[in-house]
MDAnalysis code that builds the backbone (N, CA, C; Angstrom):
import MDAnalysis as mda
import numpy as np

u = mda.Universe.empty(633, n_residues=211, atom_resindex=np.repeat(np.arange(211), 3), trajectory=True)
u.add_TopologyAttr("name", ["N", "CA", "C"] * 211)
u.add_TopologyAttr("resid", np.arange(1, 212))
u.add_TopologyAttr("resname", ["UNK", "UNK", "UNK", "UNK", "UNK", "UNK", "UNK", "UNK", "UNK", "UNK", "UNK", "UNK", "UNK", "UNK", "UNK", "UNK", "UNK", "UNK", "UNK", "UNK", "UNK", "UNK", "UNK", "UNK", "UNK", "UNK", "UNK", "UNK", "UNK", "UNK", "UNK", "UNK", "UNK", "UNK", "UNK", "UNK", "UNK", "UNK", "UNK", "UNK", "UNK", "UNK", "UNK", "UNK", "UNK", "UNK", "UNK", "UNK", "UNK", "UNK", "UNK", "UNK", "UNK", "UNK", "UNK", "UNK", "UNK", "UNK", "UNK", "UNK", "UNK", "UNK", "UNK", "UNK", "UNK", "UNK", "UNK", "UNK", "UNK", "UNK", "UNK", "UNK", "UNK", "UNK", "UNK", "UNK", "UNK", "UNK", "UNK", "UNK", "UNK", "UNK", "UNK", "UNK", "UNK", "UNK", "UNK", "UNK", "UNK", "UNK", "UNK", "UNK", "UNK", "UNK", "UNK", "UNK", "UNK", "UNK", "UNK", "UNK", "UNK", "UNK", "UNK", "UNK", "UNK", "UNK", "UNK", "UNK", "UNK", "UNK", "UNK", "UNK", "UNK", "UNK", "UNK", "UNK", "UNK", "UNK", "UNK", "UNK", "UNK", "UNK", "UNK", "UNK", "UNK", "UNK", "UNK", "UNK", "UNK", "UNK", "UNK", "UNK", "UNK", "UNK", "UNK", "UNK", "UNK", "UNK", "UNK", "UNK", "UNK", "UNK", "UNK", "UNK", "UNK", "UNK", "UNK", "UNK", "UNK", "UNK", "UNK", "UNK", "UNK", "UNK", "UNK", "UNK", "UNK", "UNK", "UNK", "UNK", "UNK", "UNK", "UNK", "UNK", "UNK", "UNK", "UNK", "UNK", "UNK", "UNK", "UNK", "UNK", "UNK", "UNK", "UNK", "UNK", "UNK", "UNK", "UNK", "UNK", "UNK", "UNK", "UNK", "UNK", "UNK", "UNK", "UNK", "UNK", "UNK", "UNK", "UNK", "UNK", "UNK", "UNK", "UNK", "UNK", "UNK", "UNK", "UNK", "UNK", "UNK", "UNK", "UNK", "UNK", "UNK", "UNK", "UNK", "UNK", "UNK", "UNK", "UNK"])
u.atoms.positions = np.array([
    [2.985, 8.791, 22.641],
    [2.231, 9.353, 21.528],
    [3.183, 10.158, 20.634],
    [3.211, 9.388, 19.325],
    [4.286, 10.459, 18.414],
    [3.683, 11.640, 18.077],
    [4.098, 12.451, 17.551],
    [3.612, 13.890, 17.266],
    [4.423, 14.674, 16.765],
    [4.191, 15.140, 15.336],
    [5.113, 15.527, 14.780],
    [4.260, 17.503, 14.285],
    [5.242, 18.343, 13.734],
    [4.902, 19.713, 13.649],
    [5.450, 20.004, 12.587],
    [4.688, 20.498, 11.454],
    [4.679, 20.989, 10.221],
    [4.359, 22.455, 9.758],
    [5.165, 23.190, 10.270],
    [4.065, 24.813, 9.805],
    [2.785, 24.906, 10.555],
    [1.667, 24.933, 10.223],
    [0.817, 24.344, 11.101],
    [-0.521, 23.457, 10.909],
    [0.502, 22.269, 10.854],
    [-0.063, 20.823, 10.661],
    [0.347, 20.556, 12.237],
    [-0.261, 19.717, 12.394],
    [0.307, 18.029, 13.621],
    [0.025, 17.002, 12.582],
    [0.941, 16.252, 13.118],
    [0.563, 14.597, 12.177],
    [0.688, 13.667, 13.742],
    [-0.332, 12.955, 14.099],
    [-0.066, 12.016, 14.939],
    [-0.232, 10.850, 14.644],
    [0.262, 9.525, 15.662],
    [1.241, 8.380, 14.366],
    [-0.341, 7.592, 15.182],
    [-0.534, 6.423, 14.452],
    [-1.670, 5.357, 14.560],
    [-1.383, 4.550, 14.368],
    [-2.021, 3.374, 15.148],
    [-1.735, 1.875, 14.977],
    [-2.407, 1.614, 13.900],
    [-3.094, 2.023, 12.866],
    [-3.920, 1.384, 11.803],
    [-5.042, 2.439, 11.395],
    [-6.042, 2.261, 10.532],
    [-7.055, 3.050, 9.997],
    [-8.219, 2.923, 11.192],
    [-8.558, 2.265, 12.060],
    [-9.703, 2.058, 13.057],
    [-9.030, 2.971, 14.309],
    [-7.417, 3.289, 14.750],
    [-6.939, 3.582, 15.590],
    [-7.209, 5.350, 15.095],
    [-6.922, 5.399, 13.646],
    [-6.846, 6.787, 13.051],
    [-8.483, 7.359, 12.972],
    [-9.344, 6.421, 13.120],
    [-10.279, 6.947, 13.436],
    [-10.764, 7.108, 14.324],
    [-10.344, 7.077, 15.405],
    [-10.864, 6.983, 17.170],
    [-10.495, 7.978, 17.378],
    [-8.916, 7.994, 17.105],
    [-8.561, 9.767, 17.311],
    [-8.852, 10.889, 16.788],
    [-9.072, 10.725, 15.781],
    [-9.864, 11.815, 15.129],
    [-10.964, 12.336, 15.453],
    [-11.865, 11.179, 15.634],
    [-13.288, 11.592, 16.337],
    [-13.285, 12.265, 17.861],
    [-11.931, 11.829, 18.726],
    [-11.508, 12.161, 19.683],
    [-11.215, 13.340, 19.775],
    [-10.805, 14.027, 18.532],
    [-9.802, 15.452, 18.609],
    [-11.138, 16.188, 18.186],
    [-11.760, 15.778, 17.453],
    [-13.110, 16.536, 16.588],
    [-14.172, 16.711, 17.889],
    [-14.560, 15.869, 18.824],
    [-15.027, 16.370, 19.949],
    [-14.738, 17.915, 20.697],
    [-13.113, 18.018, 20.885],
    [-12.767, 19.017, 21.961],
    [-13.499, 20.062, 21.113],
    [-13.594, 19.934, 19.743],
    [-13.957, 21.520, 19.228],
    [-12.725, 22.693, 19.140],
    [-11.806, 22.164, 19.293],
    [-10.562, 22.905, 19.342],
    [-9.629, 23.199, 17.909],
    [-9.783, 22.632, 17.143],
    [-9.135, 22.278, 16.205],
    [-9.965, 22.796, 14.635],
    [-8.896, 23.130, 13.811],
    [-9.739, 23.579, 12.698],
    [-10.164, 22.858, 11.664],
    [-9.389, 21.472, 11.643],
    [-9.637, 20.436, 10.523],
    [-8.782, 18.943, 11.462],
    [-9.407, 18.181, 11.421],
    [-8.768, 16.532, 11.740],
    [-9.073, 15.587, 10.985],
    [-8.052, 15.070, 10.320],
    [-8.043, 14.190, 8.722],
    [-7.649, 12.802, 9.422],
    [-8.191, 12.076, 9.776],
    [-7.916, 10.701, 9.605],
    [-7.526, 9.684, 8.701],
    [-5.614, 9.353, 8.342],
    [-5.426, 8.499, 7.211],
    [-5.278, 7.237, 7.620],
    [-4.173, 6.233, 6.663],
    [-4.257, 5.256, 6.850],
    [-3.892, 4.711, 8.601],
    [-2.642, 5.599, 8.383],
    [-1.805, 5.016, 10.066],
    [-1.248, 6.369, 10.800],
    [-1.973, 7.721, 10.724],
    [-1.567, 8.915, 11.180],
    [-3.288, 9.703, 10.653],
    [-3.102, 10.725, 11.506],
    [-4.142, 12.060, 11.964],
    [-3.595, 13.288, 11.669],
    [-4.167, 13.874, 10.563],
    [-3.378, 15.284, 10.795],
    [-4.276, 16.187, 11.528],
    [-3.860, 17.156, 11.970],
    [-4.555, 17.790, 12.482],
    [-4.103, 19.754, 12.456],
    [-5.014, 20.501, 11.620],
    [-4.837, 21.763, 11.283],
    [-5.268, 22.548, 12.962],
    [-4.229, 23.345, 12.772],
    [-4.517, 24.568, 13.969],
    [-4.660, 25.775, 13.413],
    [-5.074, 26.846, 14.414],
    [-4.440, 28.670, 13.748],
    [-3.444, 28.695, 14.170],
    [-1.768, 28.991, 13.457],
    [-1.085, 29.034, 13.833],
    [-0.435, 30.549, 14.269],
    [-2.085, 31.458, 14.137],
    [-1.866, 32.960, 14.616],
    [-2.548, 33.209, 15.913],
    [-2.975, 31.902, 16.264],
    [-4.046, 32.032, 18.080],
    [-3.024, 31.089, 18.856],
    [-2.203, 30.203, 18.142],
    [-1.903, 28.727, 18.881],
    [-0.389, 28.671, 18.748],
    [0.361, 28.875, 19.640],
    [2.433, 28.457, 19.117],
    [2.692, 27.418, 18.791],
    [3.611, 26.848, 18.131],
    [3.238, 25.396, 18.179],
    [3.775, 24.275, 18.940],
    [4.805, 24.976, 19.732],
    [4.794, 23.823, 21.273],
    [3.226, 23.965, 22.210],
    [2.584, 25.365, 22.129],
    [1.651, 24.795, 22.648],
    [0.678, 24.159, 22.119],
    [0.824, 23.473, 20.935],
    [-0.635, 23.026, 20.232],
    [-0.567, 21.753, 20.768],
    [1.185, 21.819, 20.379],
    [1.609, 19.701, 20.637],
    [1.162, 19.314, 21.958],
    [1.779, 20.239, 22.936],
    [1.314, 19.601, 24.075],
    [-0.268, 20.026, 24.463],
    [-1.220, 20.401, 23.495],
    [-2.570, 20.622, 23.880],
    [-2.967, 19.247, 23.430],
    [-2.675, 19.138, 22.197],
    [-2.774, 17.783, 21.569],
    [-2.887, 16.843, 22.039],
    [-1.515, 16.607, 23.030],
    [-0.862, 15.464, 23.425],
    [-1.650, 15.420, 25.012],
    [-2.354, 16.293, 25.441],
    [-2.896, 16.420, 26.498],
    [-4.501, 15.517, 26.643],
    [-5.201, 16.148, 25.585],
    [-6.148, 15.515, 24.996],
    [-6.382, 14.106, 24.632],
    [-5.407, 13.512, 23.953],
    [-5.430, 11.881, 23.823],
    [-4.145, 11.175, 25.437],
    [-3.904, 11.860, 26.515],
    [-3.216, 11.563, 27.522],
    [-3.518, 10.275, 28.088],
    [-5.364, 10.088, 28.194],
    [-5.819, 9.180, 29.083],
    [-6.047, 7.966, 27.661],
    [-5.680, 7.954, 26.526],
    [-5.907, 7.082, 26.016],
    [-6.682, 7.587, 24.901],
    [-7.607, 6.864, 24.223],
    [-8.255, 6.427, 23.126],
    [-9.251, 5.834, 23.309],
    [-10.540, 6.241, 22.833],
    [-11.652, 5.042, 23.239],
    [-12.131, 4.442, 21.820],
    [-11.916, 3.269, 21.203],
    [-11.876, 2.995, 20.162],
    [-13.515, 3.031, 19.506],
    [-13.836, 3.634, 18.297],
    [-15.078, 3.980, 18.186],
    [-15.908, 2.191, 17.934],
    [-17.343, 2.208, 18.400],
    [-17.943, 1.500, 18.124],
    [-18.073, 0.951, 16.411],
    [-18.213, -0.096, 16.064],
    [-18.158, -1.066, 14.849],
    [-19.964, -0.676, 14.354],
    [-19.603, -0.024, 13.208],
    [-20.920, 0.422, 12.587],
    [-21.719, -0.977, 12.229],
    [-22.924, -0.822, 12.408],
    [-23.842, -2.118, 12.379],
    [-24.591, -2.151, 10.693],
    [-24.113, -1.159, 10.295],
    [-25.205, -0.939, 9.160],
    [-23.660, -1.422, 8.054],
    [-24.011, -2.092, 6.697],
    [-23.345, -2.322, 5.640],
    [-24.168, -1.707, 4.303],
    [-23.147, -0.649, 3.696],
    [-23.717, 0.013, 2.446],
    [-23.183, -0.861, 0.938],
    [-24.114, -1.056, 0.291],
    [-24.218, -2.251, -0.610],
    [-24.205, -1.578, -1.819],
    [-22.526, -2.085, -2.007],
    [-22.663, -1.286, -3.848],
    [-22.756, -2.133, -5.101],
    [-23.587, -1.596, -6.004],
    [-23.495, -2.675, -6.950],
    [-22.213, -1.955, -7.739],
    [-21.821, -2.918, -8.574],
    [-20.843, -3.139, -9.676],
    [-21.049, -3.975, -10.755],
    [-20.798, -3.305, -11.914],
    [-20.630, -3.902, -13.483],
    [-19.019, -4.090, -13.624],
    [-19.076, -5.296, -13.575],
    [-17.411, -6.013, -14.088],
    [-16.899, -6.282, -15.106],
    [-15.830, -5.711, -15.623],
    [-15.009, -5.780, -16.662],
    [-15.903, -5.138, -18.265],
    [-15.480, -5.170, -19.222],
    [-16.358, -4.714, -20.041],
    [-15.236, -3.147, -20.032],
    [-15.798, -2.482, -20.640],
    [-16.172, -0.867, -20.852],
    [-15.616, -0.506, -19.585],
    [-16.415, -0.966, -18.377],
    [-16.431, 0.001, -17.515],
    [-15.209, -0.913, -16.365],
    [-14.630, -2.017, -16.539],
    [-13.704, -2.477, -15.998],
    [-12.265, -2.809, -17.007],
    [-11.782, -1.858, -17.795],
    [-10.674, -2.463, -18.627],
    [-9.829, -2.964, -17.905],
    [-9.308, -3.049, -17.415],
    [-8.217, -3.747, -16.780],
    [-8.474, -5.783, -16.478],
    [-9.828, -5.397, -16.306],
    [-9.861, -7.008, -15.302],
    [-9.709, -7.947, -15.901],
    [-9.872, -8.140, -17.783],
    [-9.529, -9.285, -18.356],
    [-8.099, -9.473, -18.387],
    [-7.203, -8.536, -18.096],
    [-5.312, -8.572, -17.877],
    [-5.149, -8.893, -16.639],
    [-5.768, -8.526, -15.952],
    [-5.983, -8.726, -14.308],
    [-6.137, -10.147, -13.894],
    [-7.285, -10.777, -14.819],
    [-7.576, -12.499, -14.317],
    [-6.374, -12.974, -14.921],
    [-5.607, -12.775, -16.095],
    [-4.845, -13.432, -17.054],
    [-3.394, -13.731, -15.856],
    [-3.210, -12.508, -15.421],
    [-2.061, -12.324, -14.078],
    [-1.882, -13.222, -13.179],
    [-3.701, -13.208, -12.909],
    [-3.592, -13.978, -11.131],
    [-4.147, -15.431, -11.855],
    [-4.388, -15.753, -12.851],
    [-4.468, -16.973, -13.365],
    [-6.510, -17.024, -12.576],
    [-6.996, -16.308, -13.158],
    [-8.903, -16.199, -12.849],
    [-9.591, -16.550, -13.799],
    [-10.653, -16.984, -13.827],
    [-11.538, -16.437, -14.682],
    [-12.060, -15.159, -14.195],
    [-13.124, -14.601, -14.958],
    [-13.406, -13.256, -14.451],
    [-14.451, -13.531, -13.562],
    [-15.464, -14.650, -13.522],
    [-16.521, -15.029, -12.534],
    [-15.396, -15.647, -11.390],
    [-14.408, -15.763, -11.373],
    [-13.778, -16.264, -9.915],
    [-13.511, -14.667, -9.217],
    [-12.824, -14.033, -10.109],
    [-12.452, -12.726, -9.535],
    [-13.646, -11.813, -8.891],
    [-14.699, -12.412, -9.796],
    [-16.130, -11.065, -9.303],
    [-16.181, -12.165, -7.869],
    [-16.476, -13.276, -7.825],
    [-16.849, -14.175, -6.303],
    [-16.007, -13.951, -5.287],
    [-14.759, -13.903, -5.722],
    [-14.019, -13.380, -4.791],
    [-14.436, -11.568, -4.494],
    [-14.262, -10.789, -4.887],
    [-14.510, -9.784, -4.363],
    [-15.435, -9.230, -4.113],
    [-16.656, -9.972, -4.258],
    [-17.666, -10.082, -4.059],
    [-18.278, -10.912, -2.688],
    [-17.344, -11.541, -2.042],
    [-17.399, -12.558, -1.077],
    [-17.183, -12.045, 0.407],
    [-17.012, -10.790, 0.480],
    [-16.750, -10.747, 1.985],
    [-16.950, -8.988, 2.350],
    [-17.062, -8.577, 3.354],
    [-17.439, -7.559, 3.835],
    [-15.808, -6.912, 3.706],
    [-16.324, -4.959, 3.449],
    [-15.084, -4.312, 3.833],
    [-15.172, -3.346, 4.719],
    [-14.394, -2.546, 5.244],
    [-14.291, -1.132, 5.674],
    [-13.604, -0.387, 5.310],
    [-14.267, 0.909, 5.323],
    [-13.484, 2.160, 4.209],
    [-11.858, 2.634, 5.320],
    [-10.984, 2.438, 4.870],
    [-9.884, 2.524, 5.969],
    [-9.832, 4.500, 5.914],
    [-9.866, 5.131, 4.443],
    [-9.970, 6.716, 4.703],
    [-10.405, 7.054, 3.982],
    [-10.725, 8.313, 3.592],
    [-10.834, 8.890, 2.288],
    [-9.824, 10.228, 2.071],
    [-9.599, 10.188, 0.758],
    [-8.908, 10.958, 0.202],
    [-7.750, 10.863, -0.934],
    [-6.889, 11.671, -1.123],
    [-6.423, 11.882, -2.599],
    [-6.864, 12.617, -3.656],
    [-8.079, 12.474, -3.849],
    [-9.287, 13.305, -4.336],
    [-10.340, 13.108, -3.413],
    [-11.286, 14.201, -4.091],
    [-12.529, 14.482, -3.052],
    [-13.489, 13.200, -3.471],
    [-13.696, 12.563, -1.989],
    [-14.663, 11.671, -1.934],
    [-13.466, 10.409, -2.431],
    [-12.715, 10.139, -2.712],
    [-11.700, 8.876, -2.895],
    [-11.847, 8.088, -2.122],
    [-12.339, 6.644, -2.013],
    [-12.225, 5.861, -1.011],
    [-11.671, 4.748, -0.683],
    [-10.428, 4.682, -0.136],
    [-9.662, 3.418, 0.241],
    [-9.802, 2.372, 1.274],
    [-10.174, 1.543, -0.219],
    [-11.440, 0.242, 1.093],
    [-10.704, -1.046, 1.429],
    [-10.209, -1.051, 2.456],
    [-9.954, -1.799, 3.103],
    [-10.113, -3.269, 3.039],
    [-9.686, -4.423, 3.229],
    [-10.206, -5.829, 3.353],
    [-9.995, -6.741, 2.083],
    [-9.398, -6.424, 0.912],
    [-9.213, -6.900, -0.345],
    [-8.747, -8.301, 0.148],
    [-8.608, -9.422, -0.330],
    [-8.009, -10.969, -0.292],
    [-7.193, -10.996, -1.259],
    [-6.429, -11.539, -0.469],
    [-4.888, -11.382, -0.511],
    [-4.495, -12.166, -1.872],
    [-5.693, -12.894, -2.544],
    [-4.970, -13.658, -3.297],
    [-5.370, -12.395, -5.178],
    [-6.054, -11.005, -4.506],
    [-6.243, -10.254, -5.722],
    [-5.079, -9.167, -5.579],
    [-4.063, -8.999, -4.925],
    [-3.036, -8.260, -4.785],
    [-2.361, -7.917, -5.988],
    [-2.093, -6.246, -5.990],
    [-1.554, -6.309, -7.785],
    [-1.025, -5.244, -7.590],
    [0.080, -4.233, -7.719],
    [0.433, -2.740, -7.756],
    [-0.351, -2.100, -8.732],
    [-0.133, -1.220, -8.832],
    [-0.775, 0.300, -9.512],
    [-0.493, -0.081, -10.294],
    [-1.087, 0.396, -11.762],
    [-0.827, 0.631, -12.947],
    [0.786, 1.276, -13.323],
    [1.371, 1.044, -14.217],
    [2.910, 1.514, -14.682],
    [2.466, 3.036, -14.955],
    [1.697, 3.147, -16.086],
    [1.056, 4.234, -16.719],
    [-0.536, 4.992, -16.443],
    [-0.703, 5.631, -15.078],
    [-1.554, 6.163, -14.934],
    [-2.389, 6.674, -16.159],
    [-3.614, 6.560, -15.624],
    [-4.642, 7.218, -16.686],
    [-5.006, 8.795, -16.280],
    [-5.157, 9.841, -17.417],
    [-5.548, 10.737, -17.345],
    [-6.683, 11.063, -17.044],
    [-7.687, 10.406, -17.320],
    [-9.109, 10.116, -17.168],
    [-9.718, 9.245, -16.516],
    [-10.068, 8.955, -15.090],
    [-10.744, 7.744, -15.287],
    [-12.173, 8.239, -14.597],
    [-13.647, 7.919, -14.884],
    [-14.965, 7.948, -14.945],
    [-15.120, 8.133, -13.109],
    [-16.163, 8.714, -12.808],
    [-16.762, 9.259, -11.669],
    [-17.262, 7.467, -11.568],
    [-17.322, 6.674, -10.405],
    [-18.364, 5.895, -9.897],
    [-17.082, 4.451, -10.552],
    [-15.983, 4.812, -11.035],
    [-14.984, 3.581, -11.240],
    [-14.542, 3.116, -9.809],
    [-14.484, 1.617, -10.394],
    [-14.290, 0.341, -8.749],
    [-13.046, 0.265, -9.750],
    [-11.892, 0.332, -8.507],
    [-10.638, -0.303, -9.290],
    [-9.852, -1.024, -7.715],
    [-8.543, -1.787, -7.902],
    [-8.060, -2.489, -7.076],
    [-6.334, -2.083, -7.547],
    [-5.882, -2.470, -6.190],
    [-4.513, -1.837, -6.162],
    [-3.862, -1.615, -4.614],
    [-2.592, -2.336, -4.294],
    [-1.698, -2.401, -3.187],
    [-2.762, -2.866, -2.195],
    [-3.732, -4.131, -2.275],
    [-4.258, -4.853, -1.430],
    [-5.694, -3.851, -0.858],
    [-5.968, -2.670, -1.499],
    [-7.230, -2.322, -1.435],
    [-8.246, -1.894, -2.776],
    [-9.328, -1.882, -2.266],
    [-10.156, -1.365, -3.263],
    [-10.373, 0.192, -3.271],
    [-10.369, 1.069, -4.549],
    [-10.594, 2.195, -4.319],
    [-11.667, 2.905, -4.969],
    [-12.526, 3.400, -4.917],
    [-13.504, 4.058, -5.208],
    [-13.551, 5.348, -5.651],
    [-13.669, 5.892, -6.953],
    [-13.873, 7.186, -7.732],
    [-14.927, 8.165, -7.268],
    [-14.829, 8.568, -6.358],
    [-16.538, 9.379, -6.167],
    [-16.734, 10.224, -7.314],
    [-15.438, 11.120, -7.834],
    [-15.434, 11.925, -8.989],
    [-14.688, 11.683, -10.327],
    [-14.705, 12.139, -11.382],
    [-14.164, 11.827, -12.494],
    [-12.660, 12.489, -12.408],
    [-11.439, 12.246, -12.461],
    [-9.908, 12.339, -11.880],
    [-8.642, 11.596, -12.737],
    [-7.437, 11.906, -13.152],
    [-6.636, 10.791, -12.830],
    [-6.382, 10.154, -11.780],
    [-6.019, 8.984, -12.720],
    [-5.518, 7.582, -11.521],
    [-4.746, 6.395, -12.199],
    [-4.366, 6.095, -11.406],
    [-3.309, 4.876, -11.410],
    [-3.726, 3.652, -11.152],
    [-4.872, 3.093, -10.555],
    [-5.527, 1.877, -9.758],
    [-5.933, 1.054, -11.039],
    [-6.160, -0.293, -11.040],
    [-6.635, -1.072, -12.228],
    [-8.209, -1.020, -12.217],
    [-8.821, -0.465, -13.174],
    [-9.820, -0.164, -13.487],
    [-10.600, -1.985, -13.446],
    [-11.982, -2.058, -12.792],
    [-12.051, -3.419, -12.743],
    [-13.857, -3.353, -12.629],
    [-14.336, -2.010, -12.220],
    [-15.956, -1.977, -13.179],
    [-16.052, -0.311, -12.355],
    [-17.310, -0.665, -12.471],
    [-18.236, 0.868, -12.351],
    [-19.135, 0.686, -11.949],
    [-19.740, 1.329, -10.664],
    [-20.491, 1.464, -9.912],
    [-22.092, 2.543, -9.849],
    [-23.040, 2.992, -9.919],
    [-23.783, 3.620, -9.938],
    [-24.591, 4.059, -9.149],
    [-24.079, 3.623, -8.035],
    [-24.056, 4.405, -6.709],
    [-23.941, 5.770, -6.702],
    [-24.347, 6.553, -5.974],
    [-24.054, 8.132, -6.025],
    [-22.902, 8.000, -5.035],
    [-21.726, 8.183, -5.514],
    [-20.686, 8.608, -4.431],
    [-20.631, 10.025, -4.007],
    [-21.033, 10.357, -4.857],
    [-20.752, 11.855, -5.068],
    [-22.409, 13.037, -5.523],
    [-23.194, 13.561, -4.698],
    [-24.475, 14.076, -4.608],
    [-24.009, 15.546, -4.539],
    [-24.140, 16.281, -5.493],
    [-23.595, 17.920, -4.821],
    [-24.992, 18.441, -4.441],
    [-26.153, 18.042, -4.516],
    [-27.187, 18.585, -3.771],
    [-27.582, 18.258, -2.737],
    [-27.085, 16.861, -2.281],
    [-26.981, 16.481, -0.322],
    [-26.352, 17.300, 0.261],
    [-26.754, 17.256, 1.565],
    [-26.440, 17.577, 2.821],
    [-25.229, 17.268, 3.067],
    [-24.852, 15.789, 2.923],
    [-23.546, 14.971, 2.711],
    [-22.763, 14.723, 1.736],
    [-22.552, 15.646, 0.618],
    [-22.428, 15.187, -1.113],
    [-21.462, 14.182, -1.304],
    [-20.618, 13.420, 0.190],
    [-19.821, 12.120, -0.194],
    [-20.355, 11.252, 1.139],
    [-21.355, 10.228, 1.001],
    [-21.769, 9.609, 1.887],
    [-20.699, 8.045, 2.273],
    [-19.541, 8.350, 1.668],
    [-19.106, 7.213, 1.963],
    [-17.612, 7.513, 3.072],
    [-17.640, 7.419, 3.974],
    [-16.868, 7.533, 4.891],
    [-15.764, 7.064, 5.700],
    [-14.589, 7.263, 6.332],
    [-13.792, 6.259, 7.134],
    [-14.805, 5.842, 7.908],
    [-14.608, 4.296, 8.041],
    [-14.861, 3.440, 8.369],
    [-16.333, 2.882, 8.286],
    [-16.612, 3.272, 7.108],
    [-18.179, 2.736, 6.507],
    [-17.620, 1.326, 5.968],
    [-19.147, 0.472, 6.576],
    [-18.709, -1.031, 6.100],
    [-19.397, -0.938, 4.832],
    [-18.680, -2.196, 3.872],
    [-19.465, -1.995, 2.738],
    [-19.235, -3.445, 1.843],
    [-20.134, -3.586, 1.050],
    [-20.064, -5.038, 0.352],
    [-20.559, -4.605, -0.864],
    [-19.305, -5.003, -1.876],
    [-20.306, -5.050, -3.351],
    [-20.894, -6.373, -3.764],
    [-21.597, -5.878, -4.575],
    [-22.060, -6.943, -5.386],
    [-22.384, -6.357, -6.767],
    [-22.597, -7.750, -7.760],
    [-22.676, -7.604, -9.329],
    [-23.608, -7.355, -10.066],
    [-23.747, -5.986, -10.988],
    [-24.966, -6.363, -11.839],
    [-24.747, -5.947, -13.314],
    [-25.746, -6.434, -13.817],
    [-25.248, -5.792, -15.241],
    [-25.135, -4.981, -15.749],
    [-24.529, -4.919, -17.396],
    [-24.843, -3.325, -17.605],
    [-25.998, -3.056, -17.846],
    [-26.598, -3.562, -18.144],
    [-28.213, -3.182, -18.561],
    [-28.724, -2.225, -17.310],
    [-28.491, -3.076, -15.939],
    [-29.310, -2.312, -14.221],
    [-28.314, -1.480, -13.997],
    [-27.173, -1.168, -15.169],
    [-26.215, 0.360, -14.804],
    [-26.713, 1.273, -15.321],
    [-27.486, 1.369, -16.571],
    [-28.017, 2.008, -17.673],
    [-29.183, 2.360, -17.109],
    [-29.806, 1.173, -16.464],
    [-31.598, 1.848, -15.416],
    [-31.087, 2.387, -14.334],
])
């Protein structure tokens, strides 16, 4: 088990985003810990570093995941987002099909075609890096980040999809907009979208963005 010590961080290393979430949920059990962030392929994990030394945190740490990992159960439920493509609320995607040689109804079928999982969240609050993109929509970041881009923007970038819960810069290719509540500041939960929430979009117009 790698394990690394930062001031007082731990970062522990993961086989993947499903591995980073087992442990996390693992460490979030003992109740020991003051914050456990599950990313793509590592766990950080906050201590008091005025109750805790930090050889003894590592090896509390390292004590805790000793017998292993029990990998969390595969959520049964899929949260279904709609999306308005290209237009206004997707600039990017008519440069986007031109790239990968699409029309824009191939690009919506394709990403529209298969189930994902949220691999983490973060970067910004409620950010969600969704997992499962096909391989044949692969594209880097934008050259020139945007200063602005809209609360509820679907954009694509380094083989995932990412999700705006809030209004932020970003770098991702803007490719529609969603009207989903990512983001509720009067819930209980004000970001219901989570590591490892499954999820499938699908298309609608702008008109059922506007209702």
């Amino acid at each position: 088990m790698r394990i690394r010590c930062v001031d007082d961080l731990l970062s522990v290393a993961a086989d993947g985003p499903a591995d980073a979430q087992a442990i996390a949920a693992q460490l979030l059990d003992t109740g020991e810990w003051l914050e456990v962030v599950p990313g793509i392929d590592s766990v950080v994990v906050l201590y008091d570093a005025a109750l805790l030394d930090a050889g003894v945190a590592q090896e509390t740490l390292r004590a805790q995941l000793e017998n292993g990992v029990v990998p969390l159960p595969e959520s049964g439920d899929i949260v279904r987002i709609p999306v308005v493509y290209g237009g206004e609320f997707g600039p990017d995607l008519d440069e986007l099909c031109r790239k990968l040689n699409l029309s824009q109804d191939d690009f919506v079928a394709m990403h529209t075609g298969c189930d994902y999982v949220v691999d983490m969240v973060g970067f910004t609050p409620g950010f969600a890096f969704v997992g499962g993109l096909d391989e044949r929509l692969r594209v880097p970041r934008r050259k020139d980040p945007r200063q602005h881009v809209a609360a509820g923007s679907i954009a694509i970038a380094d083989g995932r999809t990412g999700m705006y819960a809030v209004a932020s810069p970003g770098g991702w290719n803007l490719v529609g907009r969603t009207p989903f509540a990512l983001f509720d500041s009067k819930a209980e939960e004000p970001f219901p979208i989570r590591a490892g929430t499954r999820i499938r979009y699908y298309a609608i117009s702008a008109d059922e963005l506007d209702a």
